[in-house]
C-alpha positions in Angstrom: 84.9 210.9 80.4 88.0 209.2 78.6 88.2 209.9 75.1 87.7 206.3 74.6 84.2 206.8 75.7 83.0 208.9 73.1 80.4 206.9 70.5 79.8 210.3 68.6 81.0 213.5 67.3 79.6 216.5 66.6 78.3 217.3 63.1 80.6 219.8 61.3 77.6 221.6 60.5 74.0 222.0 62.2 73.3 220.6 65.8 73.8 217.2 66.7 75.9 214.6 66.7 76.7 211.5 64.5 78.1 208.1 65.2 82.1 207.9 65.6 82.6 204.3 66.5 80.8 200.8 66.5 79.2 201.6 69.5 78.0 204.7 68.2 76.6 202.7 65.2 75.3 199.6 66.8 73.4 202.0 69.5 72.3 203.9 66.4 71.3 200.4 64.6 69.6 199.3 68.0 67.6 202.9 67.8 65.8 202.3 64.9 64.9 198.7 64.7 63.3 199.1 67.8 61.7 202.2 66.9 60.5 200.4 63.5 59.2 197.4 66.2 57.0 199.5 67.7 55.7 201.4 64.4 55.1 197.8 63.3 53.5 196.2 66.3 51.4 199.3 67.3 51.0 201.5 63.9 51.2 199.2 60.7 49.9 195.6 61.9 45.9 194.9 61.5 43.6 196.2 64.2 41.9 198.8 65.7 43.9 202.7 65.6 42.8 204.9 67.9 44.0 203.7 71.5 47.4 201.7 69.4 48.9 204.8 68.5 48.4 206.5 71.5 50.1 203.4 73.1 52.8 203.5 70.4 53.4 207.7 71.3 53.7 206.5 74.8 55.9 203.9 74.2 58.6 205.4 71.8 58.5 209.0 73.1 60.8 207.7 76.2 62.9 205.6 73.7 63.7 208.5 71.8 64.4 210.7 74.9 66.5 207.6 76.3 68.6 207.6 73.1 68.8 211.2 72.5 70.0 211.4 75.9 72.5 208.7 75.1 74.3 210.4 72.2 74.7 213.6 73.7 75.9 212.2 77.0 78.2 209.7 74.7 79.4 212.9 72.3 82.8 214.3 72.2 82.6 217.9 73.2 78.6 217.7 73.7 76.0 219.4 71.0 76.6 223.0 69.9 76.1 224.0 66.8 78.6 224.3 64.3 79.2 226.3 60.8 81.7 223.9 59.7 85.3 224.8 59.1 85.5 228.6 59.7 88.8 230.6 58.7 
């Protein structure tokens, strides 16, 4: 991958990552108004609970794989985790 096509960088401490560029944020930004979509649409608006929110954990369990899948792909140097600066 070029280093141009790196959205995130790893945390400098812990495991992860965490946006580097625009991409990074906007695919962040995208992330979580869909996620709060679907807590709206399936969780929060009037109804009935029971079958909703097992429609809303089938519905935004693959959306958070598909974006956790995202940033690590899309992460310079991949996830590890790091102590911060070690001398």
């Amino acid at each position: 991958m070029a280093d141009g096509d790196h959205w995130f960088e790893p945390k400098s401490h812990g495991y992860g990552a965490k946006p580097a560029n625009w991409k990074g944020w906007a695919a962040t930004g995208v992330f979580v108004a869909v996620m709060v979509a679907l807590a709206w649409v399936f969780v929060m608006a009037p109804g009935e609970g029971g079958p909703r929110i097992l429609t809303w954990l089938a519905i935004q369990t693959p959306v958070l794989v598909g974006f956790l899948w995202l940033a690590r792909h899309k992460t310079r140097g991949g996830w590890k985790w790091h102590w911060g600066s070690r001398k």
